[in-house]
mmCIF file as Biopython writes it, N, C-alpha, C and O atoms, coordinates in Angstrom:
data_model
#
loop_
_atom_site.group_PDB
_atom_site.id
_atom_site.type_symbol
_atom_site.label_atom_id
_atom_site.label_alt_id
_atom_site.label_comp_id
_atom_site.label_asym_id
_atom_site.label_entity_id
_atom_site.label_seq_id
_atom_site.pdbx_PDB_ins_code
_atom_site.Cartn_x
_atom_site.Cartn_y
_atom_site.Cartn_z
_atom_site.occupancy
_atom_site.B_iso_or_equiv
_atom_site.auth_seq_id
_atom_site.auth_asym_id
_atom_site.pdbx_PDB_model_num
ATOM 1   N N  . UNK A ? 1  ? -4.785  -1.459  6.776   1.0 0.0 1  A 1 
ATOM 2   C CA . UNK A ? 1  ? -4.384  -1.625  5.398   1.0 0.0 1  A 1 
ATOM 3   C C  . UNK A ? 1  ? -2.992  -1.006  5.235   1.0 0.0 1  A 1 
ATOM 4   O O  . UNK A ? 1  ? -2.667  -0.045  5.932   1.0 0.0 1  A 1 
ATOM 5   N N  . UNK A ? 2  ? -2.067  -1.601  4.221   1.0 0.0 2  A 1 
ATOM 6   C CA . UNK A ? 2  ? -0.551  -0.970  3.919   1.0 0.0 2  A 1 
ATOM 7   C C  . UNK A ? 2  ? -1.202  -0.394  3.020   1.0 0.0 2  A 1 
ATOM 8   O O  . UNK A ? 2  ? -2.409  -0.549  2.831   1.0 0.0 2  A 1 
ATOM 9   N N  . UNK A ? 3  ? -0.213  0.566   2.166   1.0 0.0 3  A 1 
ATOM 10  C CA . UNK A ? 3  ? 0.121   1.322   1.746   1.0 0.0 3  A 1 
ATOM 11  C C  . UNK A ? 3  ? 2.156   1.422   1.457   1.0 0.0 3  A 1 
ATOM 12  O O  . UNK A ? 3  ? 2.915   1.678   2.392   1.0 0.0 3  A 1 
ATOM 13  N N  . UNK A ? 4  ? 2.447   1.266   0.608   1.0 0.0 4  A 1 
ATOM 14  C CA . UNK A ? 4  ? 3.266   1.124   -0.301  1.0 0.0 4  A 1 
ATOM 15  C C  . UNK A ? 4  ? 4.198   2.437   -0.144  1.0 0.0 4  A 1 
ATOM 16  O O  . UNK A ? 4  ? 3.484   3.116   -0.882  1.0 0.0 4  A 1 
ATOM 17  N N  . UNK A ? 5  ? 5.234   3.343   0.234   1.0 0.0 5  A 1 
ATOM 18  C CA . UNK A ? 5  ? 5.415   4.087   -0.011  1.0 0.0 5  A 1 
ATOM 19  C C  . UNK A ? 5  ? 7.180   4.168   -0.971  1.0 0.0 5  A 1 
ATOM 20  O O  . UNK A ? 5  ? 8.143   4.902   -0.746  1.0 0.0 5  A 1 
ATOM 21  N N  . UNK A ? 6  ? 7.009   3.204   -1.914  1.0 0.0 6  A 1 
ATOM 22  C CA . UNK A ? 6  ? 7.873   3.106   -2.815  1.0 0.0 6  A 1 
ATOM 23  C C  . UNK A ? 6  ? 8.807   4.064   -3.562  1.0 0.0 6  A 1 
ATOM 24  O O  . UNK A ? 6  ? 10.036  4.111   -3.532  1.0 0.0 6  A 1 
ATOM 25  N N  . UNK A ? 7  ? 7.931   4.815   -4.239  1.0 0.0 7  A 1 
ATOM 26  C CA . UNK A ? 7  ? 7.792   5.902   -4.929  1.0 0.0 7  A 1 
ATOM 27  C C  . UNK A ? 7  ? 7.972   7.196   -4.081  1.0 0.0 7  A 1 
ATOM 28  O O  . UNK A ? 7  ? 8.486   8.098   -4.742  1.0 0.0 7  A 1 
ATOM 29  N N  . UNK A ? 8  ? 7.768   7.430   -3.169  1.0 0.0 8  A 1 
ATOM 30  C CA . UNK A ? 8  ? 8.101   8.216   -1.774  1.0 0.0 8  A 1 
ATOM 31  C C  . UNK A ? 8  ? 9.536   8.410   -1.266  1.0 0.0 8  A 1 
ATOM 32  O O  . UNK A ? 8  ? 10.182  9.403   -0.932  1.0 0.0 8  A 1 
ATOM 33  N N  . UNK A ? 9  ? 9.856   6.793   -1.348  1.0 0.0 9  A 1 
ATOM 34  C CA . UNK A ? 9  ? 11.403  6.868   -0.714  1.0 0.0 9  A 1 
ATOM 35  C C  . UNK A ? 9  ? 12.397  7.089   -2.010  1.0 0.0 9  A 1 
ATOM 36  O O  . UNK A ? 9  ? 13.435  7.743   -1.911  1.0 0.0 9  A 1 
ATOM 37  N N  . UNK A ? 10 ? 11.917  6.407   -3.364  1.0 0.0 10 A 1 
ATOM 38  C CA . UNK A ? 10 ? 12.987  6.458   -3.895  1.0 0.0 10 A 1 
ATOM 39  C C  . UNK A ? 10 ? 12.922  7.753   -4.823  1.0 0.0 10 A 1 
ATOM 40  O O  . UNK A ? 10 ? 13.324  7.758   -5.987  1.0 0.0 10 A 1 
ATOM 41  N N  . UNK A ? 11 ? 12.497  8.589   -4.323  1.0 0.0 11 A 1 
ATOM 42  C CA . UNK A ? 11 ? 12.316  9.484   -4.850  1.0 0.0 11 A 1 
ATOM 43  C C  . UNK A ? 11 ? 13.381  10.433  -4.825  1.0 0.0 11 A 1 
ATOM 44  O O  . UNK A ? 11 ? 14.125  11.005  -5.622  1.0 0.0 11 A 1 
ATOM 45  N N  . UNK A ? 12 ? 13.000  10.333  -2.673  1.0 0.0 12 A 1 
ATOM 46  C CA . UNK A ? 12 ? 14.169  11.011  -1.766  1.0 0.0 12 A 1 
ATOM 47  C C  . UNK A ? 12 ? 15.514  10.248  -1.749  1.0 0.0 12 A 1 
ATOM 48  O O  . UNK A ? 12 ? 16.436  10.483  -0.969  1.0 0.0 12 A 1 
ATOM 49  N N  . UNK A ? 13 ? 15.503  9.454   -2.562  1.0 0.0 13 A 1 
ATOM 50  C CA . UNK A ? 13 ? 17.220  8.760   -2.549  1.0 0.0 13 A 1 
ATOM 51  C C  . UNK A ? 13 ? 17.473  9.078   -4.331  1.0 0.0 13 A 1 
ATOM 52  O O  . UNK A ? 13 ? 18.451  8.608   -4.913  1.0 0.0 13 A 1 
ATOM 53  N N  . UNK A ? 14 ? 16.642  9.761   -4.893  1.0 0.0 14 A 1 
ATOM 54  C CA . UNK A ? 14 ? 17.294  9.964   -6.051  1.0 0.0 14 A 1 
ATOM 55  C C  . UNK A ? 14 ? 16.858  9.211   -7.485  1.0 0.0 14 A 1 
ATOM 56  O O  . UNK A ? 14 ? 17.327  9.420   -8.603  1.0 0.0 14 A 1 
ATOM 57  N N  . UNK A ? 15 ? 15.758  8.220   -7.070  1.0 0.0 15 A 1 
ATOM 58  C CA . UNK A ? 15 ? 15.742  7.133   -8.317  1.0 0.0 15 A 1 
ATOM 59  C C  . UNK A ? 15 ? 14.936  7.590   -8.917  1.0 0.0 15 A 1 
ATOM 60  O O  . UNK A ? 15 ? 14.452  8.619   -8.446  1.0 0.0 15 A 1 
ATOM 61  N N  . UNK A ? 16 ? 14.357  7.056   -10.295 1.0 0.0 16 A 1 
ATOM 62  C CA . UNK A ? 16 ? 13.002  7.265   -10.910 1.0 0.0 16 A 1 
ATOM 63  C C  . UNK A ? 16 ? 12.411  5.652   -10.871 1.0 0.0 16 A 1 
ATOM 64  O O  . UNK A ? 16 ? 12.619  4.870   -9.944  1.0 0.0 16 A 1 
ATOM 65  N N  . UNK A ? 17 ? 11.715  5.388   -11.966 1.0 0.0 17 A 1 
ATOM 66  C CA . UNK A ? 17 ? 11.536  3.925   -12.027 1.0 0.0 17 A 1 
ATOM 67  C C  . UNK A ? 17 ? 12.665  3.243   -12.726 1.0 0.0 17 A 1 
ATOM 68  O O  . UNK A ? 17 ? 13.186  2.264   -12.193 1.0 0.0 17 A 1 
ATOM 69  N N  . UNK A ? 18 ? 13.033  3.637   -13.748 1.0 0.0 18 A 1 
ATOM 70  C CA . UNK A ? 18 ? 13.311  2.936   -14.425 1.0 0.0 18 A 1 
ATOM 71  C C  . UNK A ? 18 ? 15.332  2.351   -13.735 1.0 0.0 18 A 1 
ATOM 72  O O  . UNK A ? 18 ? 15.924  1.273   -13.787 1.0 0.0 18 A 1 
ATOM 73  N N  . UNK A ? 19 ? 15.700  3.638   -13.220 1.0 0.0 19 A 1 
ATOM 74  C CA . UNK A ? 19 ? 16.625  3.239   -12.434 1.0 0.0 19 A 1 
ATOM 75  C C  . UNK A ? 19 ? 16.617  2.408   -11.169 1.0 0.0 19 A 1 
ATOM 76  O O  . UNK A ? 19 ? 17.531  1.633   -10.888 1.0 0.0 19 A 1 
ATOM 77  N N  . UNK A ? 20 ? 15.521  2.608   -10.401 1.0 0.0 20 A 1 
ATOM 78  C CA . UNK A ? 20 ? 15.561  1.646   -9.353  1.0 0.0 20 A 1 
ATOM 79  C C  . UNK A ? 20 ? 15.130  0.379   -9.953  1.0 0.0 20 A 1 
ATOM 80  O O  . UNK A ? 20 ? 15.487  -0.563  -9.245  1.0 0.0 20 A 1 
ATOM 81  N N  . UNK A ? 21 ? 14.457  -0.003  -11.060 1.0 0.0 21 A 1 
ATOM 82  C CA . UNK A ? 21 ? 14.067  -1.258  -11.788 1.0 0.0 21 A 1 
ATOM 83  C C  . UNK A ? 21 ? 15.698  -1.737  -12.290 1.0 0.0 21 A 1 
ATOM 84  O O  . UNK A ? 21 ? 15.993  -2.918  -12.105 1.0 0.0 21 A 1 
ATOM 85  N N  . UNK A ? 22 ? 16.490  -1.031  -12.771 1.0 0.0 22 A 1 
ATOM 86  C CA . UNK A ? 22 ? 17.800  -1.774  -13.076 1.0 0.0 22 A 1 
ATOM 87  C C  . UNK A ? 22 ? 18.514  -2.323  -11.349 1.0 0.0 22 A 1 
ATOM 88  O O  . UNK A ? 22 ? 18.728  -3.447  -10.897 1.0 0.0 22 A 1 
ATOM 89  N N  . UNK A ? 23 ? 18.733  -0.792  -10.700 1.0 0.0 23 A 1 
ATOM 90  C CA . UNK A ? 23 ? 19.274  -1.666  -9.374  1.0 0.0 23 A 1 
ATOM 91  C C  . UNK A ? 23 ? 18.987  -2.366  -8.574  1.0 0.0 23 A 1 
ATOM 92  O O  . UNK A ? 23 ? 19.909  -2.865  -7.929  1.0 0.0 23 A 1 
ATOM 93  N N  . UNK A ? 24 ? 17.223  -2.832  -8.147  1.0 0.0 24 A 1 
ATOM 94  C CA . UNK A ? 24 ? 16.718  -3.407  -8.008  1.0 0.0 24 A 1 
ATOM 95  C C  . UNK A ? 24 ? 16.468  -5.289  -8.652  1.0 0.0 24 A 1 
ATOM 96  O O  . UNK A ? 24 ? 16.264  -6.309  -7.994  1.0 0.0 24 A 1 
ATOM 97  N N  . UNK A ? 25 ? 16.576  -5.131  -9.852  1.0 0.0 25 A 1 
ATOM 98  C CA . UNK A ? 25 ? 16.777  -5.630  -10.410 1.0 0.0 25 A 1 
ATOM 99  C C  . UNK A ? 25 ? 15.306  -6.830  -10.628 1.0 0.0 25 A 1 
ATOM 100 O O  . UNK A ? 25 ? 15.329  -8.035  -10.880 1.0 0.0 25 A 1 
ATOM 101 N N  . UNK A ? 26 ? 13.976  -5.768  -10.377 1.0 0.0 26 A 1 
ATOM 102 C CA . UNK A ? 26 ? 12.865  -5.860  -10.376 1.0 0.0 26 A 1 
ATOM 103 C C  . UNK A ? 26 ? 12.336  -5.333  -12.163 1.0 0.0 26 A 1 
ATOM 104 O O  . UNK A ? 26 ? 12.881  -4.666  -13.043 1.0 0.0 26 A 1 
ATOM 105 N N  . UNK A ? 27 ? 11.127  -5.995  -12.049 1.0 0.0 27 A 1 
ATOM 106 C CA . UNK A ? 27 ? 10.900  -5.674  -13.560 1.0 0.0 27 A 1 
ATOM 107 C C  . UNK A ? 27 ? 10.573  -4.278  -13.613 1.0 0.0 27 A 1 
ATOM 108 O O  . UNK A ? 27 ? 10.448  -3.925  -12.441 1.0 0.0 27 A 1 
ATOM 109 N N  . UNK A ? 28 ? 10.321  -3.067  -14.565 1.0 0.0 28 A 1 
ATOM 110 C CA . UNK A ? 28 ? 10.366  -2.263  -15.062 1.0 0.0 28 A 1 
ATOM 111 C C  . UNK A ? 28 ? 8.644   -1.915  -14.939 1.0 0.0 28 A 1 
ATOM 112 O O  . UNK A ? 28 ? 8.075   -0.824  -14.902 1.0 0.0 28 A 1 
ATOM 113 N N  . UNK A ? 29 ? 8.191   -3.059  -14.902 1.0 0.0 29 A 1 
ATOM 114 C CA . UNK A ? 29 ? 6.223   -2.897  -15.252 1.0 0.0 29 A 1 
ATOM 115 C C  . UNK A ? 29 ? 6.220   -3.058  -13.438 1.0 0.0 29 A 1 
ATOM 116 O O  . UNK A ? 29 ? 5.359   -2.452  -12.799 1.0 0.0 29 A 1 
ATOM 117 N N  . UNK A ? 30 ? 6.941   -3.658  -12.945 1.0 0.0 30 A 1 
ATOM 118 C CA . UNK A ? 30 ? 6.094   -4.070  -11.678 1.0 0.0 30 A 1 
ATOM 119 C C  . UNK A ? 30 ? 6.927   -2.995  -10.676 1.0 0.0 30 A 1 
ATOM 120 O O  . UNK A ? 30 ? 6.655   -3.102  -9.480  1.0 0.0 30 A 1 
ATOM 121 N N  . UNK A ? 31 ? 7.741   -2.151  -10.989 1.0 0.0 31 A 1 
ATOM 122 C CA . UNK A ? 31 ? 7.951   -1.275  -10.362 1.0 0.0 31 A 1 
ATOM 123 C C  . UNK A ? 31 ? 6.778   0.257   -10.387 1.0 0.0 31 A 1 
ATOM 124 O O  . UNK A ? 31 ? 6.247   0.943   -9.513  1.0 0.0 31 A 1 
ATOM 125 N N  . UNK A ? 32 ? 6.791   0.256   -12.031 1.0 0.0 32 A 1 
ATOM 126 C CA . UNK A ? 32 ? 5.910   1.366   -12.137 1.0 0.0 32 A 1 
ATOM 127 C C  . UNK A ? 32 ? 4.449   0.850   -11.581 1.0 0.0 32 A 1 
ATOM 128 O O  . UNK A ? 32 ? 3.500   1.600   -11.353 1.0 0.0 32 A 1 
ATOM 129 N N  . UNK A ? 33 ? 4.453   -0.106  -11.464 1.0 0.0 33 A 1 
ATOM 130 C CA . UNK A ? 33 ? 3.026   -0.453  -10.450 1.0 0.0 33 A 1 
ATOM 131 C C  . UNK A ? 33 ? 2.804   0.162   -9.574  1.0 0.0 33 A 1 
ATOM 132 O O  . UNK A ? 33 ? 1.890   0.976   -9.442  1.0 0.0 33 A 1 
ATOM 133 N N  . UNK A ? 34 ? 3.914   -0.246  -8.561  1.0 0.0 34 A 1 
ATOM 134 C CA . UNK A ? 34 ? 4.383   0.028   -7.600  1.0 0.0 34 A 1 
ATOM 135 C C  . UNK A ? 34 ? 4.557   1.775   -7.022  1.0 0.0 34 A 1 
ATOM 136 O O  . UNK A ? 34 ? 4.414   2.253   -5.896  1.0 0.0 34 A 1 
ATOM 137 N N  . UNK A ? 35 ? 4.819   2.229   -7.966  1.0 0.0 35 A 1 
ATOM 138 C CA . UNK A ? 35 ? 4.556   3.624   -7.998  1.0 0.0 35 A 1 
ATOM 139 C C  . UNK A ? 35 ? 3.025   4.277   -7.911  1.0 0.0 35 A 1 
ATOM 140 O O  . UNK A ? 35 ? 2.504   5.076   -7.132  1.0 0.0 35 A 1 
ATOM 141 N N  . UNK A ? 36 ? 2.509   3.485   -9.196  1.0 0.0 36 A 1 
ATOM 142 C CA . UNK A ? 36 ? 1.560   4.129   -9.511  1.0 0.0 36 A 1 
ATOM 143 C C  . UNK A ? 36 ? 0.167   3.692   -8.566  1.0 0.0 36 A 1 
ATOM 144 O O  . UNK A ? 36 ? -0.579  4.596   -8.188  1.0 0.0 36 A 1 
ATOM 145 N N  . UNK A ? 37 ? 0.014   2.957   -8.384  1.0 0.0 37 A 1 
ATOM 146 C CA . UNK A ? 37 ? -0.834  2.026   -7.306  1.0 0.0 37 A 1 
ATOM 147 C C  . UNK A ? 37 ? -0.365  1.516   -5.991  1.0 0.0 37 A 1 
ATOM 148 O O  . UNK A ? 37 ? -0.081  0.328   -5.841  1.0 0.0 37 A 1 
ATOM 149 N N  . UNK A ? 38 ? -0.271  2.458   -4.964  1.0 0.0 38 A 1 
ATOM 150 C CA . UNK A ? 38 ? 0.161   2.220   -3.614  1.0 0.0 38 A 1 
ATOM 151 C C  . UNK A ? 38 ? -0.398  1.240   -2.939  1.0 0.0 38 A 1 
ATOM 152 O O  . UNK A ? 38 ? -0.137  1.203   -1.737  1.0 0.0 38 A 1 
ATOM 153 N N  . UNK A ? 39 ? -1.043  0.495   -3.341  1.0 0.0 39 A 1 
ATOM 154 C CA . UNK A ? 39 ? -2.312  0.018   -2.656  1.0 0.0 39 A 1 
ATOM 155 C C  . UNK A ? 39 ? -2.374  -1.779  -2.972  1.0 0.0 39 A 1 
ATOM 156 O O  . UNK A ? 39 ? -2.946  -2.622  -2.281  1.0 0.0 39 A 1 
ATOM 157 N N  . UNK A ? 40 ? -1.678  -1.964  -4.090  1.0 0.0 40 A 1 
ATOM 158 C CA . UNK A ? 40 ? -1.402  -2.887  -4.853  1.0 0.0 40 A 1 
ATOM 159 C C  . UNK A ? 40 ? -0.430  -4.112  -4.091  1.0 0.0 40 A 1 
ATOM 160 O O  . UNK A ? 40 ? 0.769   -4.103  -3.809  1.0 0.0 40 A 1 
ATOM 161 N N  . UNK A ? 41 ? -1.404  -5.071  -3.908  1.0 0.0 41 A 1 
ATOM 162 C CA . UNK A ? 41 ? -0.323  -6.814  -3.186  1.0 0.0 41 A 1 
ATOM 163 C C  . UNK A ? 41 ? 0.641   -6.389  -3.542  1.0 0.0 41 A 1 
ATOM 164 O O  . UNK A ? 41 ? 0.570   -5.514  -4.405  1.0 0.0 41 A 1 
ATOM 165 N N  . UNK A ? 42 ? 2.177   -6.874  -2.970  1.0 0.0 42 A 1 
ATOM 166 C CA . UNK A ? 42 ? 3.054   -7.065  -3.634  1.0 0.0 42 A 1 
ATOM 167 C C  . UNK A ? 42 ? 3.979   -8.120  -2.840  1.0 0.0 42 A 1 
ATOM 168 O O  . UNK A ? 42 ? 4.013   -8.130  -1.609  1.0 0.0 42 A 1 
ATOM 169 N N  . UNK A ? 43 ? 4.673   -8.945  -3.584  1.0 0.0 43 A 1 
ATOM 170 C CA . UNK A ? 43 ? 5.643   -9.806  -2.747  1.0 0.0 43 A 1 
ATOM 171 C C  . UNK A ? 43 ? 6.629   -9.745  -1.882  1.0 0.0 43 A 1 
ATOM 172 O O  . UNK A ? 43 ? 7.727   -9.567  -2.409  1.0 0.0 43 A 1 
ATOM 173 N N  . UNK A ? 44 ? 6.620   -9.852  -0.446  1.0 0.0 44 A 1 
ATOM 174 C CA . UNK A ? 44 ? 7.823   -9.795  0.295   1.0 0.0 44 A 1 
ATOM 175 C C  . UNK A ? 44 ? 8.880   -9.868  -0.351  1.0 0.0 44 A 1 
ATOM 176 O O  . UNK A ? 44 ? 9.804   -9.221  0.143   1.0 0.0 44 A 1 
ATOM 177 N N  . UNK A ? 45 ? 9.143   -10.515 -1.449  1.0 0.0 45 A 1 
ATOM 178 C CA . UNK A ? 45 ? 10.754  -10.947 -2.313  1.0 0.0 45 A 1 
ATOM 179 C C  . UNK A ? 45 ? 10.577  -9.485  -2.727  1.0 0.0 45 A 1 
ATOM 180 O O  . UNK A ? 45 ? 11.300  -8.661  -2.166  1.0 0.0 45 A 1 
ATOM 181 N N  . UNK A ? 46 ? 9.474   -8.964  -3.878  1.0 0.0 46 A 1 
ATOM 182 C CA . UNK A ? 46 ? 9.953   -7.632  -4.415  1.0 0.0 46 A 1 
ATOM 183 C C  . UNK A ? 46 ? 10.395  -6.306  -3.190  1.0 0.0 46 A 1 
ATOM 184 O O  . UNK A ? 46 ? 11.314  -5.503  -3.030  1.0 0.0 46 A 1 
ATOM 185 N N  . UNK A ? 47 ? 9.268   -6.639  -2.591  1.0 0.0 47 A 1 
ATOM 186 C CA . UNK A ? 47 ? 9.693   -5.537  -1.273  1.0 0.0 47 A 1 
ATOM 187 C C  . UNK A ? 47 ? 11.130  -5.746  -0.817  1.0 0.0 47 A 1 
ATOM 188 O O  . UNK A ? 47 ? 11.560  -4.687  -0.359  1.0 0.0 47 A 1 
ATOM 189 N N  . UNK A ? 48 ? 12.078  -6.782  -0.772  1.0 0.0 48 A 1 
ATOM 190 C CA . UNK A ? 48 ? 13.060  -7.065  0.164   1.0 0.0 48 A 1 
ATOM 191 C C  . UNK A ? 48 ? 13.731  -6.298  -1.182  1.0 0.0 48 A 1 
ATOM 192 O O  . UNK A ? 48 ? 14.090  -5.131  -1.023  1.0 0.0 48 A 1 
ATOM 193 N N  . UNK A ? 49 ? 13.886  -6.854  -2.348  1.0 0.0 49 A 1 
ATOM 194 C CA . UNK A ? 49 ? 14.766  -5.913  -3.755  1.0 0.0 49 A 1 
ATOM 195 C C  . UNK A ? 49 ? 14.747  -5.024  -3.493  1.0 0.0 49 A 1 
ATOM 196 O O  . UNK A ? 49 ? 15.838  -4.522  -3.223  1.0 0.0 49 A 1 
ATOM 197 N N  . UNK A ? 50 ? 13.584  -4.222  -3.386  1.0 0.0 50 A 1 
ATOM 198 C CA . UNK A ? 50 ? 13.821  -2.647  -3.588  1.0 0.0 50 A 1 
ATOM 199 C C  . UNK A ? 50 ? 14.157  -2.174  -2.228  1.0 0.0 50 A 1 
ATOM 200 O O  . UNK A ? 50 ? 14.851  -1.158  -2.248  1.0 0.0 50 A 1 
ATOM 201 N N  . UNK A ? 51 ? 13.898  -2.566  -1.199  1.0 0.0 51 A 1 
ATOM 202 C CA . UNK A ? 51 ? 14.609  -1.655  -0.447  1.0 0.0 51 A 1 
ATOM 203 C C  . UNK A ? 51 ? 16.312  -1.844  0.077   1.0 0.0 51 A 1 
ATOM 204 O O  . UNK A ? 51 ? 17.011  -1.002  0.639   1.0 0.0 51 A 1 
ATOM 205 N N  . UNK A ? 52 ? 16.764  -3.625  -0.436  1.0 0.0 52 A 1 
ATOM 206 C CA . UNK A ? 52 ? 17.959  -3.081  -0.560  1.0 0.0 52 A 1 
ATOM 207 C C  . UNK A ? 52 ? 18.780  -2.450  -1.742  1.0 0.0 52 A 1 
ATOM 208 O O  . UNK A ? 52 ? 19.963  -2.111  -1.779  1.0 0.0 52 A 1 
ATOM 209 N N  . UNK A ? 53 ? 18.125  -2.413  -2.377  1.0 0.0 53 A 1 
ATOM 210 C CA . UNK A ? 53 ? 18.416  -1.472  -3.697  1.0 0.0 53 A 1 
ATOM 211 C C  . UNK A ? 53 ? 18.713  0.251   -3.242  1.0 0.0 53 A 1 
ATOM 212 O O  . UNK A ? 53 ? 19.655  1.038   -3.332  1.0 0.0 53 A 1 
ATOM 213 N N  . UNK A ? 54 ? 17.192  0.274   -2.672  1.0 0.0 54 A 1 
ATOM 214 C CA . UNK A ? 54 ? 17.477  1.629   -1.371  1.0 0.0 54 A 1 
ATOM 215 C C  . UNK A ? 54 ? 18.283  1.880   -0.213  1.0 0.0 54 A 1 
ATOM 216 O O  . UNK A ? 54 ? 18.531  2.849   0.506   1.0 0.0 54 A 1 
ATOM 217 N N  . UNK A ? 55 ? 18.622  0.606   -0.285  1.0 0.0 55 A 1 
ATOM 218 C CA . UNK A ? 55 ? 19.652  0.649   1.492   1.0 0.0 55 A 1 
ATOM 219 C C  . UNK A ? 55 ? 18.612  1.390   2.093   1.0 0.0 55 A 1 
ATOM 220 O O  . UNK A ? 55 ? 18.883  2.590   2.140   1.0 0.0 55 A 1 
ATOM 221 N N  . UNK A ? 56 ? 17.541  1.094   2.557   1.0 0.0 56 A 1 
ATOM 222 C CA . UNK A ? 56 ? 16.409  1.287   3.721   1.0 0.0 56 A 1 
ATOM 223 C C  . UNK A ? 56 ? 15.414  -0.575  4.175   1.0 0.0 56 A 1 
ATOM 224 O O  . UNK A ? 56 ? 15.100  -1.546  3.488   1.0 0.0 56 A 1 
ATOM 225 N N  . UNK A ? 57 ? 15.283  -0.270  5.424   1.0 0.0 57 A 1 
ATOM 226 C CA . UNK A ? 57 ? 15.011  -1.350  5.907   1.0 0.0 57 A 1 
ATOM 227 C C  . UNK A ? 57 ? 13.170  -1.606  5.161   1.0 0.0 57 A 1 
ATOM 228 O O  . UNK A ? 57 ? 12.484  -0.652  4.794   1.0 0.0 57 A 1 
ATOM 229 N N  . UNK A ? 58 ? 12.788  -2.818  5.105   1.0 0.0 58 A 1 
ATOM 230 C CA . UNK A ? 58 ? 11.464  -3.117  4.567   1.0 0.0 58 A 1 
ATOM 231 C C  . UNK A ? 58 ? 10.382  -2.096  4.988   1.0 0.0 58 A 1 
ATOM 232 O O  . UNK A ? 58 ? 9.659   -1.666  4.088   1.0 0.0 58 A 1 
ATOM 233 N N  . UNK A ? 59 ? 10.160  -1.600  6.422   1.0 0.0 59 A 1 
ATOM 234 C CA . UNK A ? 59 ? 9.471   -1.615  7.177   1.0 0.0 59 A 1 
ATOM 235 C C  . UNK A ? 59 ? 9.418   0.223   6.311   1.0 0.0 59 A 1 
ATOM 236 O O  . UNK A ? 59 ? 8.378   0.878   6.240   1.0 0.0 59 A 1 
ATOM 237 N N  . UNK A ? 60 ? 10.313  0.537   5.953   1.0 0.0 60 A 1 
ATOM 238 C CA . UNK A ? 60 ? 10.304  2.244   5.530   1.0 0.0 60 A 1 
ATOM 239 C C  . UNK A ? 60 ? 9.558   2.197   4.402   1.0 0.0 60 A 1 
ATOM 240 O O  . UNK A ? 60 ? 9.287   3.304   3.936   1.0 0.0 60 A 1 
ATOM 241 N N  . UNK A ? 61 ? 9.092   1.139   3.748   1.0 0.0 61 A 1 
ATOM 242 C CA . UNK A ? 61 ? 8.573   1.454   2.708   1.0 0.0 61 A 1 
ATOM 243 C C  . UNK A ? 61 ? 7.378   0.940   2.998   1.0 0.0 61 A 1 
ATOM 244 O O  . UNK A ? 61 ? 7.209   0.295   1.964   1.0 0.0 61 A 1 
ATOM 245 N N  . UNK A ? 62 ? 6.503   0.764   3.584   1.0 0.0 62 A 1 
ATOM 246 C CA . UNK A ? 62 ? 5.234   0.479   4.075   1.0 0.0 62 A 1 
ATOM 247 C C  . UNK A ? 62 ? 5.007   1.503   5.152   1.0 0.0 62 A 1 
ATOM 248 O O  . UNK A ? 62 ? 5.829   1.960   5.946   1.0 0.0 62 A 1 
ATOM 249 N N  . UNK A ? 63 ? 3.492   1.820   4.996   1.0 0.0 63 A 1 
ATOM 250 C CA . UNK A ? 63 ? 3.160   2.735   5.731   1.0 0.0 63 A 1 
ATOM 251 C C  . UNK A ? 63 ? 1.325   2.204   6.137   1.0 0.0 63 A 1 
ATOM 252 O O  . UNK A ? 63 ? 0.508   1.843   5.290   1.0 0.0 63 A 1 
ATOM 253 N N  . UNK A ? 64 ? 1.125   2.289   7.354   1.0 0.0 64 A 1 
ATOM 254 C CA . UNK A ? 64 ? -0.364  1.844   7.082   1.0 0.0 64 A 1 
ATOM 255 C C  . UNK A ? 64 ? -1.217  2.848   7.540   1.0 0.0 64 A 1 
ATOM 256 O O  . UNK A ? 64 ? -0.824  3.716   8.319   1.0 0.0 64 A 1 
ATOM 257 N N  . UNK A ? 65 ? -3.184  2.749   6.804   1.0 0.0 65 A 1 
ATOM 258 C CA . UNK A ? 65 ? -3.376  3.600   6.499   1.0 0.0 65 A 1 
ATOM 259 C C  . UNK A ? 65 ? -4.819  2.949   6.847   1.0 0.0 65 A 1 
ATOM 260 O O  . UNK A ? 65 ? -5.004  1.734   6.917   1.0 0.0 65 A 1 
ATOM 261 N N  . UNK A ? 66 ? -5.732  3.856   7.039   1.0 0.0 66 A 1 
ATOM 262 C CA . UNK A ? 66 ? -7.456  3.399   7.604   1.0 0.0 66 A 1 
ATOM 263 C C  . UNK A ? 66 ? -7.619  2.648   6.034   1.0 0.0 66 A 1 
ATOM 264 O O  . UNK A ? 66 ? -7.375  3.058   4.899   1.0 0.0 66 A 1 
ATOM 265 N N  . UNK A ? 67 ? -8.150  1.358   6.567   1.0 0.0 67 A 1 
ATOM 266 C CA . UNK A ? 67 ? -8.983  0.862   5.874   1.0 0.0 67 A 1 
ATOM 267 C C  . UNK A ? 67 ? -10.632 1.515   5.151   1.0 0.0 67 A 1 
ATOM 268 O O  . UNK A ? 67 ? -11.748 1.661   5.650   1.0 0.0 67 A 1 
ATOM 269 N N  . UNK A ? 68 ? -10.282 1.678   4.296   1.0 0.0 68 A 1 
ATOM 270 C CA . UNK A ? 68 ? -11.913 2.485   3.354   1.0 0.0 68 A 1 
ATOM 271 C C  . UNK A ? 68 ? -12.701 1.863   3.726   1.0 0.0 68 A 1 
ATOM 272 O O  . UNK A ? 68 ? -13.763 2.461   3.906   1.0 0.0 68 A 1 
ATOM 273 N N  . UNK A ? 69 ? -12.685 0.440   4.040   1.0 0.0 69 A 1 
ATOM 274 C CA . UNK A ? 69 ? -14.261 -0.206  3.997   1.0 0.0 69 A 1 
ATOM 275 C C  . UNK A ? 69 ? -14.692 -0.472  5.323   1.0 0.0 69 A 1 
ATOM 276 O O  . UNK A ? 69 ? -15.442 -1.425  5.538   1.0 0.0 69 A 1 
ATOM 277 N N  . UNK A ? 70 ? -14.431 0.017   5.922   1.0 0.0 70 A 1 
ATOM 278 C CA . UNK A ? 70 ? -14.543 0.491   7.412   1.0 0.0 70 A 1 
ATOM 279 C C  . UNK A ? 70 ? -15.570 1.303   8.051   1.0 0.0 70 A 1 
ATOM 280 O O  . UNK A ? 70 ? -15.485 1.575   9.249   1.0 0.0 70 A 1 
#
């Protein structure tokens, strides 16, 4: 299972939501998702925004993690 670590990186580069939602240029709700629910689908397109928004490659913001239902 991924795991999202969104909120992790842009933390350490300085953003909150609402700023990486402007430079990103991702919505404002589907970022704080994104924060708030690590766990949560999300689209290769949004993933590719935010991390060049981050200047970090896709792969830094995913992290994978034991599956619970396991």
């Amino acid at each position: 299972m991924l795991r999202l670590r969104v909120k992790e990186v842009a933390e350490e580069k300085g953003y909150n939501m609402s700023s990486l939602s402007r430079k990103s240029d991702v919505s404002f709700i589907t970022v704080k998702r994104l924060f708030r629910e690590p766990l949560h689908p999300v689209s290769t397109a949004t993933l590719e925004k935010i991390a060049r928004a981050l200047e970090v490659p896709v792969s830094e913001l995913l992290e994978e993690v034991p599956d619970e239902n396991k």
